[in-house]
C-alpha positions in Angstrom: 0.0 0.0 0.0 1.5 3.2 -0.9 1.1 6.6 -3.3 -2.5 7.8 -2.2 -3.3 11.2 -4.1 -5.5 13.9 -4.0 -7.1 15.4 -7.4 -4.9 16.4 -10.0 -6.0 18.1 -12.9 -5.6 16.0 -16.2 -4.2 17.5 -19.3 -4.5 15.5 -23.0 -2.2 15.9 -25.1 -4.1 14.8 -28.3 -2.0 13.7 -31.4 1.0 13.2 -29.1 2.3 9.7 -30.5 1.6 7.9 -27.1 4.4 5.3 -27.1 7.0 8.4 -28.1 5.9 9.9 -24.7 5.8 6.5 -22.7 9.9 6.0 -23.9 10.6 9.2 -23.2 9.1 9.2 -19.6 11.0 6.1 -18.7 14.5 7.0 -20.3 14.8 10.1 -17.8 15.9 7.6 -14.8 19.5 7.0 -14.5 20.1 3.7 -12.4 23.0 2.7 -10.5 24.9 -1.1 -9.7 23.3 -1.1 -6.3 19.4 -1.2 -8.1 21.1 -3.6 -10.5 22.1 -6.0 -7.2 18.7 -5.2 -5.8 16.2 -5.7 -8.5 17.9 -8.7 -10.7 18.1 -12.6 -10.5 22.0 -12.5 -10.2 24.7 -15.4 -10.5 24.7 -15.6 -6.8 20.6 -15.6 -6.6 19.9 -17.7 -9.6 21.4 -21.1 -8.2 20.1 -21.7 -5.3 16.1 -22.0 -4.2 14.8 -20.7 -1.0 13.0 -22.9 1.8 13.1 -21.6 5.1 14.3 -19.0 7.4 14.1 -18.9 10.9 14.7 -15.0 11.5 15.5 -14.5 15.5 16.3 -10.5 16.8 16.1 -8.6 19.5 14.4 -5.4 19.2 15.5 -3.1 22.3 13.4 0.3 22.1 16.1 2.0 24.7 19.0 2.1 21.6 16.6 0.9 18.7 18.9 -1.3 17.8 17.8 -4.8 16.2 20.1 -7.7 16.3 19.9 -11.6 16.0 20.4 -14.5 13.4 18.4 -15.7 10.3 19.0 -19.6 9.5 18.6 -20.2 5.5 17.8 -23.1 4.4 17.8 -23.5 0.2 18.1 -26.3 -2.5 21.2 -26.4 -4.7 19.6 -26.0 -8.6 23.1 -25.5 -9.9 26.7 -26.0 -8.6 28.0 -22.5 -7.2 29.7 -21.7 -4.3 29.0 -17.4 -4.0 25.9 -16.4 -2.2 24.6 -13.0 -2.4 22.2 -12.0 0.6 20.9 -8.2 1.6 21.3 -6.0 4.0 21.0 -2.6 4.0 23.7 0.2 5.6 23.7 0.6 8.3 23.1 -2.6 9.4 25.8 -5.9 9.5 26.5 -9.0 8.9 28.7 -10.0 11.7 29.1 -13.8 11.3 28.0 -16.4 8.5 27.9 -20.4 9.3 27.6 -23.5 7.6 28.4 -26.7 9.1 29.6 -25.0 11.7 32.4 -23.1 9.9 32.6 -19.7 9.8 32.6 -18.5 6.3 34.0 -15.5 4.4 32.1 -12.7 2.6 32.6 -9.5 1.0 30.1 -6.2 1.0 29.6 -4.4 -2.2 26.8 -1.9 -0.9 24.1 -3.2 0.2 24.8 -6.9 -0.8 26.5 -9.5 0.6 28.7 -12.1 -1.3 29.1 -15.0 1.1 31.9 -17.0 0.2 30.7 -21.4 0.4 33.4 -23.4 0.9 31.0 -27.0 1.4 30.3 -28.2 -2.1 27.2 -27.5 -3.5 25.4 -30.6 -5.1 22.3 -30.2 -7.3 19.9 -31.1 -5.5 21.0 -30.8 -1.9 19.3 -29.1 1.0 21.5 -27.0 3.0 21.8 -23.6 4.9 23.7 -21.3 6.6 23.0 -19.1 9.7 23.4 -15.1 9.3 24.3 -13.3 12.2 23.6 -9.0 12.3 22.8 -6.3 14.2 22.8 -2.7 13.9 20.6 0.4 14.1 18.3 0.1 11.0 17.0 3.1 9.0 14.2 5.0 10.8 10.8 5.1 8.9 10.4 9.1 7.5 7.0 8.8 6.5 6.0 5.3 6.5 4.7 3.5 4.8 5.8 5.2 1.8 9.5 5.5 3.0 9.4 3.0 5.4 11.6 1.4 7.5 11.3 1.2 11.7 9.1 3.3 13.1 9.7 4.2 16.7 6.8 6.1 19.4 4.9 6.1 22.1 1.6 5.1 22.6 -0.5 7.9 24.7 0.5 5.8 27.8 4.6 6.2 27.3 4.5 2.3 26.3 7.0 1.9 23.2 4.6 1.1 20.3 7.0 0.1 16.8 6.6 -1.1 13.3 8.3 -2.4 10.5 7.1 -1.2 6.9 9.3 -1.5 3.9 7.8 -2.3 0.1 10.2 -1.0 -2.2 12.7 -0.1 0.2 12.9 -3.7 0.8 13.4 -6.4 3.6 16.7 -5.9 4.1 16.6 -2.7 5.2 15.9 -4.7 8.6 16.9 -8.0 8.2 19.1 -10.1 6.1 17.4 -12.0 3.3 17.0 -12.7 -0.1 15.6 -9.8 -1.6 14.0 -10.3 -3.9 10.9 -10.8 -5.3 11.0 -14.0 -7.4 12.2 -16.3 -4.8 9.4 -16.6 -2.0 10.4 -18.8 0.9 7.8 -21.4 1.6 7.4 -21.0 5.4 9.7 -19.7 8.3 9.9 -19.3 11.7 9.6 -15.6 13.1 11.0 -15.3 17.3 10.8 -11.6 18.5 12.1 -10.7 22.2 11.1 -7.5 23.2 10.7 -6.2 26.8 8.9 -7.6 28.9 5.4 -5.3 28.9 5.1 -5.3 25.5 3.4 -7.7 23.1 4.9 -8.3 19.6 2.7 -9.6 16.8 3.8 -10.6 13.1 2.9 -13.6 10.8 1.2 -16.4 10.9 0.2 -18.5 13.9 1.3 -17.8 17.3 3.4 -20.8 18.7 4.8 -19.5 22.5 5.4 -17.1 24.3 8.7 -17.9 26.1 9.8 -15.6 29.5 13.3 -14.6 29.5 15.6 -15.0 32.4 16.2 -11.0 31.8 12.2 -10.0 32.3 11.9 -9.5 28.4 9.7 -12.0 26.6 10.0 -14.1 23.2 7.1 -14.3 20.9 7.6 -16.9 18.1 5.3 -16.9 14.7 5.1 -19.8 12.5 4.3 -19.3 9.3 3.3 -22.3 6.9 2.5 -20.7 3.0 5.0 -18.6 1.1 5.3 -15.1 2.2 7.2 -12.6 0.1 9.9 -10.1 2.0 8.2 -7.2 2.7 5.3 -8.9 3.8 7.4 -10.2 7.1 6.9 -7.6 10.1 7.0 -6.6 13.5 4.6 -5.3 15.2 5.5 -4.3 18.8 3.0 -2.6 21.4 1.0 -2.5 24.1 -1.9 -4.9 22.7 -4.8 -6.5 23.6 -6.5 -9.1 21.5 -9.8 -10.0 20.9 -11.0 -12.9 18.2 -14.0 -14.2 16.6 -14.0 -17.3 13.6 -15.2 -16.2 10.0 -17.2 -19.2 8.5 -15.4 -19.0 5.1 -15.2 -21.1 1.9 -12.9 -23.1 3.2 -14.2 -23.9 6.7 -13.9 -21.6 10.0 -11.1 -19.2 9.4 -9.4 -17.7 12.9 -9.8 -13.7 12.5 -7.5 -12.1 15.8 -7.4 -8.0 16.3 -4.8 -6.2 18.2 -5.0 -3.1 19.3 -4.1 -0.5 21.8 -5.2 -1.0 25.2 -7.1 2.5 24.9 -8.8 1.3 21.5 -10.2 -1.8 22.2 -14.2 -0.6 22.3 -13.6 1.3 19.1 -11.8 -1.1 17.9 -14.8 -3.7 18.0 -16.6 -1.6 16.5 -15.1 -0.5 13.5 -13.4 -3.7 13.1 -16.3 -5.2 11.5 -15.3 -4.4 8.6 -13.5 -7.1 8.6 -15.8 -10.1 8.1 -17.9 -7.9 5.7 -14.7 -7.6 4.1 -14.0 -11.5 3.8 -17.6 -11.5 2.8 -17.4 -9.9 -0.1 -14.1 -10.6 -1.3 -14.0 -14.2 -0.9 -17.4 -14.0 -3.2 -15.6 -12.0 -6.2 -11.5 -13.7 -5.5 -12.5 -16.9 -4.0 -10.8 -18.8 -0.8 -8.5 -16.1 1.7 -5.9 -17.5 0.6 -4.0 -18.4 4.2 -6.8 -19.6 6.3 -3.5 -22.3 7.9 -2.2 -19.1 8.9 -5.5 -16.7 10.1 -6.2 -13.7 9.5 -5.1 -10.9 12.0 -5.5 -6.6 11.8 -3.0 -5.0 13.9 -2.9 -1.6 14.7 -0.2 0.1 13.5 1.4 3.6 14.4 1.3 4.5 10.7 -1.3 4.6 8.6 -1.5 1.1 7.4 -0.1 -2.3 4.7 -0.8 -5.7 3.6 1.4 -7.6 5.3 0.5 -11.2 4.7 -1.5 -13.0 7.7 -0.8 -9.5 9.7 -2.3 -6.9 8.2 -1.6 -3.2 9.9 -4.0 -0.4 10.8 -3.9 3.3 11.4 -6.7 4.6 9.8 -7.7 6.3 13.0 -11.1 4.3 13.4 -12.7 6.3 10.6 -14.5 5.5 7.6 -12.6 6.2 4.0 -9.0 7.3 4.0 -8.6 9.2 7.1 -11.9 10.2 6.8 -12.2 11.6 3.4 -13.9 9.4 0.4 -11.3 9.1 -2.3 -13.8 8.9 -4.9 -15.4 12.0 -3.9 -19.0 10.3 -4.3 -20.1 9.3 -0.8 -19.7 5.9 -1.4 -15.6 5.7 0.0 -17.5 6.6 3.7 -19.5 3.8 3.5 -16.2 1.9 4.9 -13.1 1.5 6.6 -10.2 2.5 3.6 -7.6 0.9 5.1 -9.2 -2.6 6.3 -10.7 -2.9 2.9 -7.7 -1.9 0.9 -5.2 -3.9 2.7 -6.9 -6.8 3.1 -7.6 -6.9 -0.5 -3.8 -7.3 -0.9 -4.0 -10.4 0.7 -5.3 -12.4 -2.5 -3.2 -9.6 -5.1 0.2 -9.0 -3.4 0.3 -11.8 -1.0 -1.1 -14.6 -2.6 -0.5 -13.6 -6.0 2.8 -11.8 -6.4 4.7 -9.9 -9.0 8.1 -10.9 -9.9 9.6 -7.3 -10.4 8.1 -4.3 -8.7 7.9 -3.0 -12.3 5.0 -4.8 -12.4 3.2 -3.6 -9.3 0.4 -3.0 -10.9 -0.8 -6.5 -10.4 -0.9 -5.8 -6.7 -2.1 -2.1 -6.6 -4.6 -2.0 -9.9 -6.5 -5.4 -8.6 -6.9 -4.0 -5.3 -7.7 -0.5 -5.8 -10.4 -1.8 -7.8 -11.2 -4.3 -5.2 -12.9 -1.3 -3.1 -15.3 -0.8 -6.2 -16.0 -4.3 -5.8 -16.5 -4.4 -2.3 -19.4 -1.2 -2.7 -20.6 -2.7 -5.3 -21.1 -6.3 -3.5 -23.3 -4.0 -0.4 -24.3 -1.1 -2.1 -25.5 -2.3 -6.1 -23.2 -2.3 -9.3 -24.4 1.6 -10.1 -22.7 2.4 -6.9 -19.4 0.5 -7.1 -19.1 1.9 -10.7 -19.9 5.3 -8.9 -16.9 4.8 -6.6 -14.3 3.6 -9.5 -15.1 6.5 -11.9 -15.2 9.2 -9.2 -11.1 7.6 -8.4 -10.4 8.8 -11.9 -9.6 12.6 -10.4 -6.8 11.4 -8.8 -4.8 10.1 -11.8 -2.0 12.2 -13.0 -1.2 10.9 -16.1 2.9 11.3 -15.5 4.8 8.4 -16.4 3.6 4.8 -17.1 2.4 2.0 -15.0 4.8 -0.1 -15.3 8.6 0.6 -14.7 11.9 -0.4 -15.4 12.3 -4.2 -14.8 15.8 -5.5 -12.9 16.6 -2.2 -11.2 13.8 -2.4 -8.8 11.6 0.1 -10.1 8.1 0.9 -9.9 6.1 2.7 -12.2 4.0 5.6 -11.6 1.0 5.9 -8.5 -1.5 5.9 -11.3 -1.5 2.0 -10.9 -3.8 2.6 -8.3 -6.6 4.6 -9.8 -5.8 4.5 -13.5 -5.1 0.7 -13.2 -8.4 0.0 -11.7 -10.2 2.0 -14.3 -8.3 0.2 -16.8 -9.6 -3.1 -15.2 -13.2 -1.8 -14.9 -12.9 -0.9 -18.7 -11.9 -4.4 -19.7 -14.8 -5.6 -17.7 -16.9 -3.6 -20.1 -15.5 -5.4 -22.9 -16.0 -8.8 -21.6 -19.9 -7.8 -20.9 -20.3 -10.8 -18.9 -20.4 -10.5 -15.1 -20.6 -14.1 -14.7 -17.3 -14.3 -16.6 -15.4 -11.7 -15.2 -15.9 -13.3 -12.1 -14.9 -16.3 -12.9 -11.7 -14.7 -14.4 -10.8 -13.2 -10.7 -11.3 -16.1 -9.1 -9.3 -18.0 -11.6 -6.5 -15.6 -11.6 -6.3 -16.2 -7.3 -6.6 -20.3 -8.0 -4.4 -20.8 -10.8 -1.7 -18.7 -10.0 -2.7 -19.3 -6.4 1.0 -18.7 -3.7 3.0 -17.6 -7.1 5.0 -15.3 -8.5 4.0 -13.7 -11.6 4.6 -11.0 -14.4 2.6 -8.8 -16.1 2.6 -11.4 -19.5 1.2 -14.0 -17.2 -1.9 -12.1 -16.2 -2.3 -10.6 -19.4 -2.4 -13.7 -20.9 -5.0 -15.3 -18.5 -7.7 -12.3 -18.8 -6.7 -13.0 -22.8 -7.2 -16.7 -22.7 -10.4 -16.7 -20.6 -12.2 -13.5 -21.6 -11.7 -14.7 -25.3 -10.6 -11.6 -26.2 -7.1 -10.3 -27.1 -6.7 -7.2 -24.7 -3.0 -6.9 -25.7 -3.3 -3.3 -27.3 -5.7 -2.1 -24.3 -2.7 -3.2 -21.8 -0.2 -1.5 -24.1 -1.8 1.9 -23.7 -2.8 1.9 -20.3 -0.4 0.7 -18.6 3.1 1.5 -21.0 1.8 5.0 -22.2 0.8 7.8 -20.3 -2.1 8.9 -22.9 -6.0 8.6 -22.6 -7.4 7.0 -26.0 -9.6 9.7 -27.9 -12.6 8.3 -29.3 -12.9 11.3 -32.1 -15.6 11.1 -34.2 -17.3 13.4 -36.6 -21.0 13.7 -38.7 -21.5 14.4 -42.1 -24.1 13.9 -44.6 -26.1 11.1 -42.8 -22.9 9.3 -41.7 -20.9 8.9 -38.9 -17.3 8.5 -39.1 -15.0 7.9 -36.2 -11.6 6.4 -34.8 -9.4 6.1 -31.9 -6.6 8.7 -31.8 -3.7 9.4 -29.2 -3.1 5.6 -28.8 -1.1 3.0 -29.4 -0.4 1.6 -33.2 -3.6 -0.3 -34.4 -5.2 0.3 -31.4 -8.5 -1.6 -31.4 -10.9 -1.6 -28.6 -14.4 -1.8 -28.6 -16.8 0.4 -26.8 -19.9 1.4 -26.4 -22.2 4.4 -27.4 -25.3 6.4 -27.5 -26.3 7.4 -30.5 -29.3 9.5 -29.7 -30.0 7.8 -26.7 -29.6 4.3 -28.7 -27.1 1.7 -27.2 -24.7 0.4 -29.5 -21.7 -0.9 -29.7 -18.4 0.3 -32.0 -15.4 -1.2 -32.9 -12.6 1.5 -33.5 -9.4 0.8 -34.6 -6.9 3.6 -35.5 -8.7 4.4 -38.8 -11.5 5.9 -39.7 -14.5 4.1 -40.5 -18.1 4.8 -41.1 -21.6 4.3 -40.0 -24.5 4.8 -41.9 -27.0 8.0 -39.7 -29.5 10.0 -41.1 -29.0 14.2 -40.8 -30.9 14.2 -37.7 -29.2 11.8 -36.1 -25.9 13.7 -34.3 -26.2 12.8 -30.6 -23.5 10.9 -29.2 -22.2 9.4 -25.7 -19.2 7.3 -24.8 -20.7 5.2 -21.7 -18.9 6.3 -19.0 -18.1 3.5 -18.1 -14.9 3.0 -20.6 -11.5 5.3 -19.3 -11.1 7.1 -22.6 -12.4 10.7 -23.6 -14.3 11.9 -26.8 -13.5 14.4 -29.5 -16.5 15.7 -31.7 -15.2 17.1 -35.2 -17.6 19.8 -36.3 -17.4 20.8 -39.4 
């Protein structure tokens, strides 16, 4: 969850050759060798396949410091003895193991190139045990420059967070990281002082009392979790539970809060089930009913971490109380529960690759709000809420960024993306069918990684419908396709312009107050009117504007 906006005013550029543009925004970034480590399957990534880590630290509020270990286990795919794992300055690597031997390694950066001196067979399970401490990077304005954030609750208890997509895991804890390579379950043991409670993924195992008054809470997780979906959450808590009678059986939902919160907390927590409700109707199955479902209050605003999502919407409905959509229907909910927890099927069960590709998470779940409103409140409504998102779509650079540097495109995957999505819907004209492509999209590529191609190709495969040229524009090109159309002598004529090359889609129209539907492409053709006949509508509906020629 990050780059909410406010309205933005939205300038055309008609005629503008819209994939031009969409190089030229995305040849302006320079990128360095550290976003090359960070964002690309390297040698020392590529041969070896991640199982298990069992990260142990100590978080001590008094220094916020964080120190500990993280055991790695992997699977040899090809014979190589260098291993590159993360960690972000400040922070160190103090010690690597395997066997039992200390090992050597060498820092370029951020990255770590651990020296193996066991060989490696194909096939082999094997790890090696990290241990690092340090003072990691304080959270500016999480969680959209995340990092550790450190306060006070209202009491004086010590109330601290971990939030870091993008910036990525290891600007906390060693790991692989990146995005390709989930691990398929791991251990997470927290000691923090002894009044304080800390909660992160998964299922609570024990709570273990330290000889030194601080406690040890360990989390066992048991489905594949990426990075920056592993957090801390450390605070003055108190739970309360109920079970959601799901798809898949009775799923355990757990809420911790603030001590001071608790009876607002009950009440605007149910959200929550409505949430699962709806959402499990239009993506199927939460996807980690092993692991429950928890919202923990957060001293920032809020994000989709996996089994553990975090709140700090203030116990208001819409975004901090304001309705993004500016229709009335964004009150009608809790922003951040329904947002966040909509990552849970697009983020956390299904899970890009690259962050250039972020779009999968943010577009799907941006729209999942729509769908959500439009699951309580009628379709009018939810279409209501997605169109009124469109003011807050700049139009800057494209969706998707720059793949192996770590890069993500511009905020308008959020709004634009789900407008694109609620376009292609349109298209398909075929609820039934549409849902039936989100659910499918959470089942087949159900705890994967994925690019872009992959889901482009599914809503292609099952729609029936080649929607290559619609992803193109929208989500490669920062123009609006003009539907521009002109009448003359008992004819219309019309085309799409400021597009893509042979761009195709359909859409449909009004023609004085008639439904129809057109198939543009990028030239002209014709359609037989009479003279009286010179009304025309683009249904709202479709993300595009409308130029009328007059002669």
């Amino acid at each position: 969850m990050k780059n909410y906006f406010g309205g933005v005013f939205i300038a055309f550029l008609v005629g503008f050759n819209a994939n031009a543009q969409g190089l030229l925004n995305k040849s302006e970034t320079v990128f360095t060798h550290q976003d090359t480590l960070r964002g690309s399957i390297t040698k020392e990534r590529a041969w070896w396949d991640l199982k298990y880590y069992h990260l142990d630290v100590k978080v001590n509020p008094s220094d916020k410091t964080i120190k500990g270990s993280n055991t790695v286990k992997y699977t040899v795919l090809k014979e190589y003895n260098k291993m590159q794992i993360d960690l972000q300055e400040p922070m160190q690597i103090y010690k690597v193991t395997q066997d039992g031997k200390e090992l050597k390694f060498e820092r370029d950066g951020n990255a770590f190139f651990i020296q193996l001196t066991a060989k490696q067979k194909i096939g082999e399970t094997k790890e090696i045990v990290i241990s690092f401490g340090g003072i990691p990077k304080e959270a500016i304005k999480p969680p959209w420059d995340g990092g550790i954030t450190w306060k006070k609750d209202n009491n004086g208890k010590d109330f601290i967070a971990s939030s870091c997509q993008g910036l990525g895991a290891s600007v906390w804890w060693p790991c692989k990281d990146h995005m390709y390579d989930e691990v398929e379950n791991m251990l997470i043991s927290v000691n923090v002082p002894g009044d304080l409670t800390d909660v992160s993924n998964g299922r609570l195992q024990s709570v273990k009392k330290e000889k030194d008054g601080t406690k040890t809470f360990n989390w066992y997780v048991s489905n594949p979790i990426n990075n920056y979906g592993v957090n801390i959450n450390i605070g003055d808590y108190v739970n309360f539970s109920e079970k959601y009678k799901g798809e898949k059986g009775d799923l355990d939902c757990n809420y911790y809060v603030l001590r001071d919160n608790l009876a607002k907390a009950k009440e605007q927590f149910k959200d929550a089930p409505r949430m699962l409700k709806a959402f499990e109707n239009w993506f199927g199955p939460y996807p980690f009913y092993e692991d429950s479902y928890k919202l923990v209050e957060a001293p920032y605003l809020g994000m989709e971490h996996q089994s553990s999502v975090t709140y700090g919407n203030g116990y208001k409905n819409g975004y901090l109380g304001r309705d993004l959509s500016g229709t009335g229907w964004g009150l009608k909910f809790d922003f951040i529960i329904i947002h966040e927890s909509g990552h849970e099927w697009f983020a956390n069960n299904i899970t890009y690759k690259d962050i250039a590709d972020m779009w999968i998470h943010e577009s799907f779940t941006n729209y999942s709000e729509s769908l959500f409103v439009e699951y309580y409140y009628g379709k009018e409504a939810g279409a209501e809420y997605v169109i009124g998102c469109r003011k807050n779509i700049h139009n800057d650079t494209p969706i998707i960024g720059h793949y192996d540097v770590n890069n993500e495109g511009s905020g308008d995957m959020y709004p634009k993306g789900a407008n694109m999505l609620h376009t292609i819907r349109q298209i398909i004209n075929d609820d039934a069918k549409w849902k039936s492509i989100l659910r499918g999209l959470n089942s087949t590529f159900y705890h994967q990684t994925v690019t872009s191609k992959q889901i482009e190709d599914y809503i292609n495969a099952q729609s029936g419908i080649n929607f290559n040229r619609v992803f193109a524009q929208y989500l490669t090109t920062t123009q609006i396709p003009v539907f521009e159309y002109m009448f003359k002598n008992g004819t219309l004529g019309y085309h799409w312009t400021n597009c893509v090359s042979k761009f195709d889609m359909a859409v449909k129209v009004k023609i004085n107050g008639v439904e129809t539907w057109l198939k543009p492409t990028t030239e002209w053709q014709s359609l037989k009117t009479t003279n009286e006949n010179r009304a025309l509508e683009v249904d709202k509906n479709f993300y595009v504007t409308s130029s009328n020629i007059v002669e």
